[in-house]
C-alpha positions as a printed NumPy array, in Angstrom:
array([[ 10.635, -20.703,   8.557],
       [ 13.277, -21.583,  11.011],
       [ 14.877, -18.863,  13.157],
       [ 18.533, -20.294,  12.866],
       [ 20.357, -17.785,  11.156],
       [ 22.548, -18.058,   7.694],
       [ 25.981, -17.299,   8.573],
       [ 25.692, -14.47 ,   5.311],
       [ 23.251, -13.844,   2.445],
       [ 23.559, -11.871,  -0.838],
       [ 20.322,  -9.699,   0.242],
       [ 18.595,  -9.737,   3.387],
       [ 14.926,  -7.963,   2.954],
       [ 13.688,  -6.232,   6.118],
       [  9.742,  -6.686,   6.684],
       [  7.427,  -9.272,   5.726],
       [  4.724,  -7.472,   4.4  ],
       [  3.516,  -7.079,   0.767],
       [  6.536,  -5.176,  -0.171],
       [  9.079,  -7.279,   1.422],
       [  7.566, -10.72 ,   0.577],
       [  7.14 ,  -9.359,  -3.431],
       [ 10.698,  -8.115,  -3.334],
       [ 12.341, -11.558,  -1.614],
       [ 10.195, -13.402,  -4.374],
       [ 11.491, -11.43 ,  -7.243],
       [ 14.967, -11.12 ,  -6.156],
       [ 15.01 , -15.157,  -5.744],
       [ 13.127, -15.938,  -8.937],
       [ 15.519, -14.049, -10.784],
       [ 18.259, -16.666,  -9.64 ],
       [ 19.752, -14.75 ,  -6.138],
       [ 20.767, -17.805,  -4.652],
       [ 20.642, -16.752,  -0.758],
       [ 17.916, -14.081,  -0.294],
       [ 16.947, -14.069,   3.493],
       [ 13.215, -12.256,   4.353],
       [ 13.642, -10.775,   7.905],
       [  9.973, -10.511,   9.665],
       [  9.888,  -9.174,  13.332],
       [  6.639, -10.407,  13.932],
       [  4.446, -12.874,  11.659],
       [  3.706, -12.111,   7.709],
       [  1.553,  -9.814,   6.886],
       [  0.726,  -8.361,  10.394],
       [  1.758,  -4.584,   9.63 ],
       [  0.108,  -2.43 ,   7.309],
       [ -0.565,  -5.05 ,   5.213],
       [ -2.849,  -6.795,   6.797],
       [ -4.945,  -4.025,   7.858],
       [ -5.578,  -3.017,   3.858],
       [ -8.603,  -2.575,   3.164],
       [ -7.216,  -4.164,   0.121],
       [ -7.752,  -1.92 ,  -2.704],
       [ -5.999,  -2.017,  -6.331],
       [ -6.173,   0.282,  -8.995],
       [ -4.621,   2.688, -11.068],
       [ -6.556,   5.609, -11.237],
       [ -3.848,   8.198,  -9.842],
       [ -2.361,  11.263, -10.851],
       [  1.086,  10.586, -11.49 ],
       [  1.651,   8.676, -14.475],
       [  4.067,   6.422, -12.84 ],
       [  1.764,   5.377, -10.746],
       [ -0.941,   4.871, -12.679],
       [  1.813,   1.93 , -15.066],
       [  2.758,   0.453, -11.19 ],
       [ -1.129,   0.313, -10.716],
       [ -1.763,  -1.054, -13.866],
       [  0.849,  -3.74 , -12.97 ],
       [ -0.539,  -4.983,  -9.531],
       [ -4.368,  -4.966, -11.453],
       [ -2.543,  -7.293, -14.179],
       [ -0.85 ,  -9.393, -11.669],
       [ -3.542, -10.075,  -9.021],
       [ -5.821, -11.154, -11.645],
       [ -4.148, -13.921, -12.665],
       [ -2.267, -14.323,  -9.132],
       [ -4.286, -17.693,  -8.184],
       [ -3.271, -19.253, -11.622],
       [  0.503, -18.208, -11.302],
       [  1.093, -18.434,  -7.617],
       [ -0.956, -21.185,  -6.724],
       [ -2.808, -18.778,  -3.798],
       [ -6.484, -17.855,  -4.074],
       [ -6.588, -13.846,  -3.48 ],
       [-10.768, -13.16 ,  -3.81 ],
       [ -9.558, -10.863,  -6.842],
       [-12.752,  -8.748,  -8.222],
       [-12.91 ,  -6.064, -10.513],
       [-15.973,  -3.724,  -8.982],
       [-14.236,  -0.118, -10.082],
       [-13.129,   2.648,  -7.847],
       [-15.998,   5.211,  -7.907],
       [-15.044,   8.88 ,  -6.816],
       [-17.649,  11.307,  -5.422],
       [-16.902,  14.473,  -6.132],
       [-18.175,  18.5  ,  -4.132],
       [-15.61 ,  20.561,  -5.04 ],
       [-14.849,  22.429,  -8.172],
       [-11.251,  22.087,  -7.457],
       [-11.162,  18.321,  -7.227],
       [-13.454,  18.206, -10.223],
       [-11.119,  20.168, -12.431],
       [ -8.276,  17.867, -11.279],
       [-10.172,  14.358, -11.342],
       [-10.686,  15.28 , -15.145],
       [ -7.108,  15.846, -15.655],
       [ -6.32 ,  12.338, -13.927],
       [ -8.973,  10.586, -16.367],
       [ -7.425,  12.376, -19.47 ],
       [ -4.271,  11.256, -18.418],
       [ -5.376,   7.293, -17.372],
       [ -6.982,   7.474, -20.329],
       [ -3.844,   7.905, -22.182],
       [ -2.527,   5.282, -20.411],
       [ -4.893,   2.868, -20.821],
       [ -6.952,   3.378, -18.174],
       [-10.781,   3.115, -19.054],
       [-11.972,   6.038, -16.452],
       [-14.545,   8.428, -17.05 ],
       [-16.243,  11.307, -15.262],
       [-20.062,  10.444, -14.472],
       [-22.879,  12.776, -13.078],
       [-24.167,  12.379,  -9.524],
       [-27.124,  10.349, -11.225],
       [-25.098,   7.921, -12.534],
       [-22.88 ,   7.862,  -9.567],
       [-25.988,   6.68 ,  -7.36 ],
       [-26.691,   3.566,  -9.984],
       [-23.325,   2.55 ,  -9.331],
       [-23.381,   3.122,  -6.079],
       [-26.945,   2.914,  -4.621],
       [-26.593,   3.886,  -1.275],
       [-24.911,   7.668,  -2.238],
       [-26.715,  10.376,  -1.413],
       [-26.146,  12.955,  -4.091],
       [-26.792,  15.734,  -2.175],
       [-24.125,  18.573,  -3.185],
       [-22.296,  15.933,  -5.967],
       [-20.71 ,  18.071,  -8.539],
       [-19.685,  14.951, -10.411],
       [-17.882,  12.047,  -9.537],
       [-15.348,   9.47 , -11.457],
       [-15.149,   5.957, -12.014],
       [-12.586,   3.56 , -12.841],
       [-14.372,   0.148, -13.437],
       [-11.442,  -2.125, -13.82 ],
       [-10.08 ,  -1.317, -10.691],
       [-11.133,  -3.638,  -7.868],
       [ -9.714,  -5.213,  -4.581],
       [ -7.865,  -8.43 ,  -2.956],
       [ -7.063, -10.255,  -0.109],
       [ -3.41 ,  -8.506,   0.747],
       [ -2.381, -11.694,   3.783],
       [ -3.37 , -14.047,   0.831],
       [ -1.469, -12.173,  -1.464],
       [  1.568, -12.372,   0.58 ],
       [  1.278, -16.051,   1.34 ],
       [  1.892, -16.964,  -2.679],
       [  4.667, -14.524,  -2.53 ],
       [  5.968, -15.832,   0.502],
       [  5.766, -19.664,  -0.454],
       [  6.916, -18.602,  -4.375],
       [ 10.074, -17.35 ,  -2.92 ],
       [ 10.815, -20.072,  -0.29 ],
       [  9.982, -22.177,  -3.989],
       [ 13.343, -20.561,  -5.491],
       [ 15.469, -20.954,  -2.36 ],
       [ 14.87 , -17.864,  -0.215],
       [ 14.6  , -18.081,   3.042],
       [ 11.818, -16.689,   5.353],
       [ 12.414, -16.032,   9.092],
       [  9.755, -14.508,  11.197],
       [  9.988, -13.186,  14.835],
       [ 13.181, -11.808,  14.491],
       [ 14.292,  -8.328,  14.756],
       [ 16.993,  -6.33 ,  13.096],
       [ 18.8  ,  -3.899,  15.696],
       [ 21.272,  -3.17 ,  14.184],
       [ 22.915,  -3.186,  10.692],
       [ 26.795,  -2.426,  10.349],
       [ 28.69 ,  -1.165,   7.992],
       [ 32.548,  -0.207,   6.908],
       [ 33.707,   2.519,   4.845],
       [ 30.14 ,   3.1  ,   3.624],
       [ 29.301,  -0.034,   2.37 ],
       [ 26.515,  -2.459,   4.425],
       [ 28.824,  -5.472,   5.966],
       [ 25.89 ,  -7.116,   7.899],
       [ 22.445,  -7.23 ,   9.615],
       [ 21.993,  -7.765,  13.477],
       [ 19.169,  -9.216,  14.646],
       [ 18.011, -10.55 ,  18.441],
       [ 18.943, -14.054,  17.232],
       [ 22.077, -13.348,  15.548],
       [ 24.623, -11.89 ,  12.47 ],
       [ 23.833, -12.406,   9.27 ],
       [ 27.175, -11.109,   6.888],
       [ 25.563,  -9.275,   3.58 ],
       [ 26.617,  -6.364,   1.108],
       [ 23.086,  -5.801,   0.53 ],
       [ 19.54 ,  -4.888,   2.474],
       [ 16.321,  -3.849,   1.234],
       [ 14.803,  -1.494,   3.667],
       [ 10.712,  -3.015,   3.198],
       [  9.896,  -1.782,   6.932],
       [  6.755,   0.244,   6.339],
       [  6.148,   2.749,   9.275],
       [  9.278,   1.312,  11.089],
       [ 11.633,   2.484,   7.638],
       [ 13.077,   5.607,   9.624],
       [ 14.382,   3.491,  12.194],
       [ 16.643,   0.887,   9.924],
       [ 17.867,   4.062,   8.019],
       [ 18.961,   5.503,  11.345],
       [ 20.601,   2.401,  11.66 ],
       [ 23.325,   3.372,   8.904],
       [ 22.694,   7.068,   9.236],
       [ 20.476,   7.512,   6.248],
       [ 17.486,   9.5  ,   6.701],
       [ 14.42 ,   8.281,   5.247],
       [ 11.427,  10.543,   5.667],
       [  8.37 ,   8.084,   6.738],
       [  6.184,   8.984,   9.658],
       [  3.535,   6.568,  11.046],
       [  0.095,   7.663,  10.968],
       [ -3.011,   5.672,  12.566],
       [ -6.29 ,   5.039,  10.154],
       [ -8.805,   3.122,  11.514],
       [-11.303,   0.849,   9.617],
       [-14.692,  -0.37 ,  11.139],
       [-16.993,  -3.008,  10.159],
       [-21.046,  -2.548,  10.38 ],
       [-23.744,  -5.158,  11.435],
       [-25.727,  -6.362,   8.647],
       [-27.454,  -4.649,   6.092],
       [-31.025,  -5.462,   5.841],
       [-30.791,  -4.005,   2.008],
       [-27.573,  -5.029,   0.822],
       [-27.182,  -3.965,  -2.533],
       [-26.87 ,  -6.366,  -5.412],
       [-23.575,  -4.651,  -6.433],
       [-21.503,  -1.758,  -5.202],
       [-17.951,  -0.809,  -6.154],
       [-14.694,  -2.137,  -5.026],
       [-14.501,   1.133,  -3.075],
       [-16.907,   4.142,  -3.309],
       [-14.748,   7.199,  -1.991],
       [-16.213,  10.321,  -1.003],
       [-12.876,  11.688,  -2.017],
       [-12.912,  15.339,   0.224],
       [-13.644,  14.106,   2.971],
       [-11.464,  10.473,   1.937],
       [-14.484,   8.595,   3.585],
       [-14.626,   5.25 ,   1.953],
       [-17.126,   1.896,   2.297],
       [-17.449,  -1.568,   0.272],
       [-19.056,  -4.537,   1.001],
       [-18.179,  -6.939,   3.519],
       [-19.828, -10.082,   3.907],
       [-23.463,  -8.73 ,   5.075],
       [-22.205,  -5.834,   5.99 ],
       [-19.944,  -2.548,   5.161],
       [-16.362,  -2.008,   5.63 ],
       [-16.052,   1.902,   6.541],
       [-13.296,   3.679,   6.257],
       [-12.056,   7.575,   7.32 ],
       [ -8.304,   9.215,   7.262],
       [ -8.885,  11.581,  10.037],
       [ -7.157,  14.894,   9.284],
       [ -6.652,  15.383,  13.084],
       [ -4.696,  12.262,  13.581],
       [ -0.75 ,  12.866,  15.05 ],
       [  1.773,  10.938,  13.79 ],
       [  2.377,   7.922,  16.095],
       [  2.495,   4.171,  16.311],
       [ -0.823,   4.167,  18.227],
       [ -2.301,   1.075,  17.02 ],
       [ -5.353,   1.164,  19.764],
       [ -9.03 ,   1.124,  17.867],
       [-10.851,   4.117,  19.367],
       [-13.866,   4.131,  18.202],
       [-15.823,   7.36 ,  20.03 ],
       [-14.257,  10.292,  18.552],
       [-13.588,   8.657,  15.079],
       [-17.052,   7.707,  14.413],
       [-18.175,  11.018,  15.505],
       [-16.172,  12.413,  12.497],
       [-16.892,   9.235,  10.648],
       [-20.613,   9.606,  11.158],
       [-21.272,  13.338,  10.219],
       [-19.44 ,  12.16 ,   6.923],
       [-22.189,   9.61 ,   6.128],
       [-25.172,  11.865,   7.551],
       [-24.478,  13.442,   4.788],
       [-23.08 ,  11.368,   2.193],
       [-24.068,   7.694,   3.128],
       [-27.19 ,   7.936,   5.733],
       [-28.855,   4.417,   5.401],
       [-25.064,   3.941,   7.46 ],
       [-26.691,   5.324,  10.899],
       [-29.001,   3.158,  10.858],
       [-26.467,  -0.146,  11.588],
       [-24.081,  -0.544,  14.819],
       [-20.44 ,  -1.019,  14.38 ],
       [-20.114,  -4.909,  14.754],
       [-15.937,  -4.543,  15.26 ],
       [-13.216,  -2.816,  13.322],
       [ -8.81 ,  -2.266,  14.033],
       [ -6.31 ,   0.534,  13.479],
       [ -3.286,   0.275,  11.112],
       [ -0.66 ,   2.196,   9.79 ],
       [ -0.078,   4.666,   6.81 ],
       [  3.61 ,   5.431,   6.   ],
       [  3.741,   8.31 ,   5.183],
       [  6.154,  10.537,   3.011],
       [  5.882,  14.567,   2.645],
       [  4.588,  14.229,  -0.986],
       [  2.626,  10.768,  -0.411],
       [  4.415,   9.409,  -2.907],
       [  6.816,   6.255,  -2.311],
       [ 10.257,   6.034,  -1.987],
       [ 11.93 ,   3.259,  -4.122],
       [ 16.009,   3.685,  -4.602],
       [ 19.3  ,   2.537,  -4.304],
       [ 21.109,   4.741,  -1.6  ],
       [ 23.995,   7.073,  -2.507],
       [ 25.196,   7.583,   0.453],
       [ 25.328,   3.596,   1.763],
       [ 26.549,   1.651,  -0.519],
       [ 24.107,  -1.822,  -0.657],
       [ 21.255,   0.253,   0.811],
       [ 17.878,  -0.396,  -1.527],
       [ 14.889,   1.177,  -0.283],
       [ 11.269,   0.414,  -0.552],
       [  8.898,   2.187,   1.76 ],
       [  6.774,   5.417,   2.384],
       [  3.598,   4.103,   0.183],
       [  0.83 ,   6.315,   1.986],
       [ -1.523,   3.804,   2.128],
       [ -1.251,   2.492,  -1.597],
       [  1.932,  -0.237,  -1.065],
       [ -0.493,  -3.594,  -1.541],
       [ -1.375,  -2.535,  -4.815],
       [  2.116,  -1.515,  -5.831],
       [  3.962,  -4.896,  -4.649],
       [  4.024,  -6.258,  -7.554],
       [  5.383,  -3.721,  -9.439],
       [  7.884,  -2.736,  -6.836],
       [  9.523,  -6.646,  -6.563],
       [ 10.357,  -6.334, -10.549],
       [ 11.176,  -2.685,  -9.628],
       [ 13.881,  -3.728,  -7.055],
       [ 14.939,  -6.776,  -8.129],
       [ 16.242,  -4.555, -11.37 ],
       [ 17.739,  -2.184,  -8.933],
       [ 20.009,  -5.055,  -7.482],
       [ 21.095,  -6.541, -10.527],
       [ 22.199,  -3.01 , -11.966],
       [ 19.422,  -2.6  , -14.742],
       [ 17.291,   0.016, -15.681],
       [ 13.766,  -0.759, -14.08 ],
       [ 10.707,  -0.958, -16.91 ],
       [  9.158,   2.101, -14.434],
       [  9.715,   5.413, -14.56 ],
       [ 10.887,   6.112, -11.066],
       [ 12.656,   9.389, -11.22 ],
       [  9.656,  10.76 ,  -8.918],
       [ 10.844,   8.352,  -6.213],
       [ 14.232,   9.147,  -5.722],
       [ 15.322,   9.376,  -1.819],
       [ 17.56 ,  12.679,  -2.839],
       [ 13.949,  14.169,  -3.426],
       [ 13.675,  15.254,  -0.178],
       [ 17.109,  17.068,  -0.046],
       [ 15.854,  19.364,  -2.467],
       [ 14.552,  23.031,  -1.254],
       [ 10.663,  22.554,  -1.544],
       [  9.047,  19.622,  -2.356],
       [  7.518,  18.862,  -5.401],
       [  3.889,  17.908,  -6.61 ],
       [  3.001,  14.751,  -5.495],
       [  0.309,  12.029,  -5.692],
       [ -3.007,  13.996,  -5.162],
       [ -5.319,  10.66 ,  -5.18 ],
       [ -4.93 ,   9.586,  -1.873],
       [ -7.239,   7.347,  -0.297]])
């Protein structure tokens, strides 16, 4: 991973998380002789590694739910194909449910997973707690669950895309930044970084929260804001139970826990939170929010400390819904960015995705829904409404 620079490269991929490393992987598998993976910093250490490493594919958008499918298909065979141990389990997605409007839409997503494949089912808040012992049901109108979805390791993941694609020739360079790409008569010409030029007709935009910046860079606007969610880790539970879910989601309030080690892994998107690259863990005011949460929904959680915890990044786009597209108005712009929390479950899919994109075929997703031009429109339309 040497920072001496290529003198040109068919594709240079900007950002060495999930997205990137998938999409450098795919691009050189599929016999790109010079792909170059730009990283600013070391793998993994944006979003990525601050997943709390979810995959699954019970969403709303049917799209979504065949890219989920894809990254539940791929990580569970990922050690045998990629040579990289991920911790793959399949310990379902379990959605707790107190509103009547989120009920009557959680049983339109399971009719439509099911249609797709998807074994997801609504439950009652009885059933809910035998999944999921420590639930209170208190105020649980129902609740779904999705037991083939489950969770991985996303810097492991990364690691077997990341040595796959140095396998086929690509080339991985870390702690170097792009400043600047140029460009004549519309078309890319070449990426500038603090360590040098690299000449290419082509760059993949893989930035994550930083995507806005690049496309300012060749005067395309791509509509991704940062925003901070913070994860915490508890002491020990004297009670662990035998088995919980991948994730257990108390979906209005998007409050989330799973197992970690001896412990729980707690999770809350604050609706309060500005946009901003603030990447300080604060713990006081977020487990105040945090904490009136589980009062209600997960008590047994007030009675354990906070043992550590860190603040990452969402990208996020005005319909939460990714963008993944060739640029019209750049010619040798491809963009992949904007996932709203979901992009380490959707690597797979979107390396296959973009590696058709560059070679001019028509990708085996549906991806109309992801268009860049999207935004141009006057109001936006329906979106993914399973966010975690």
């Amino acid at each position: 991973m040497s920072k001496e620079l290529p003198e040109q490269a068919s594709v240079v991929v900007i950002g060495g998380g999930v997205i990137g490393a998938s999409i450098a992987f795919h691009l050189a598998e599929s016999g790109v002789s010079d792909v170059v993976l730009l990283e600013k910093d070391e793998l993994a250490c944006g979003s990525t590694c601050k997943a709390a490493g979810g995959v699954r594919a019970s969403f709303s958008n049917e799209a979504n739910i065949a890219i989920g499918l894809r990254g539940l298909e791929v990580y569970s065979r990922f050690a045998q194909d990629y040579g990289q141990e991920i911790d793959f389990g399949r310990d379902g997605y379990l959605y707790l449910l107190s509103d009547q409007t989120n009920v009557e839409i959680f049983t339109e997503s399971v009719a439509l997973q099911n249609r797709h494949g998807v074994p997801s089912r609504m439950i009652t808040p009885d059933d809910a707690k035998k999944i999921s012992p420590l639930i209170s049901t208190d105020g649980l109108l129902a609740a779904s669950w999705s037991p083939e979805d489950g969770k991985a390791t996303p810097e492991s993941v990364v690691m077997g895309y990341a040595a796959a694609a140095r396998r086929h020739g690509a080339r991985i360079i870390r702690h170097c930044a792009v400043t600047d790409i140029e460009s004549t008569g519309g078309a890319i010409a070449a990426v500038v970084t603090e360590h040098g030029c690299i000449a290419t007709r082509t760059v993949v935009c893989a930035a994550g929260a930083w995507s806005a910046e690049i496309g300012t860079m060749v005067g395309v606007d791509i509509p991704v804001v940062p925003v901070r969610r913070q994860i915490a880790f508890t002491e020990p539970l004297s009670e662990l139970p035998e088995f919980s879910p991948s994730l257990t989601i108390d979906f209005p309030s998007n409050f989330y826990f799973h197992p970690e080690g001896k412990g729980l892994l707690l999770g809350w998107s604050d609706p309060d939170e500005p946009e901003g690259f603030n990447l300080r863990f604060e713990l006081e005011d977020w487990l105040m929010g945090l904490g009136a949460i589980a009062e209600t929904r997960v008590p047994a959680v007030l009675d354990y400390g906070i043992s550590t915890g860190w603040a990452g990044l969402y990208e996020v786009t005005p319909d939460r819904n990714q963008i993944i597209d060739r640029s019209t108005e750049v010619d040798g712009l491809l963009i992949a960015t904007g996932y709203s929390g979901h992009g380490f479950l959707m690597g797979p899919a979107t390396g296959e995705i973009v590696r058709d994109l560059y070679h001019g075929r028509e990708p085996g997703y549906d991806i109309g829904s992801f268009a860049l031009r999207r935004f141009a429109k006057t109001g936006i339309g329906a979106g993914e409404t399973n966010i975690v």
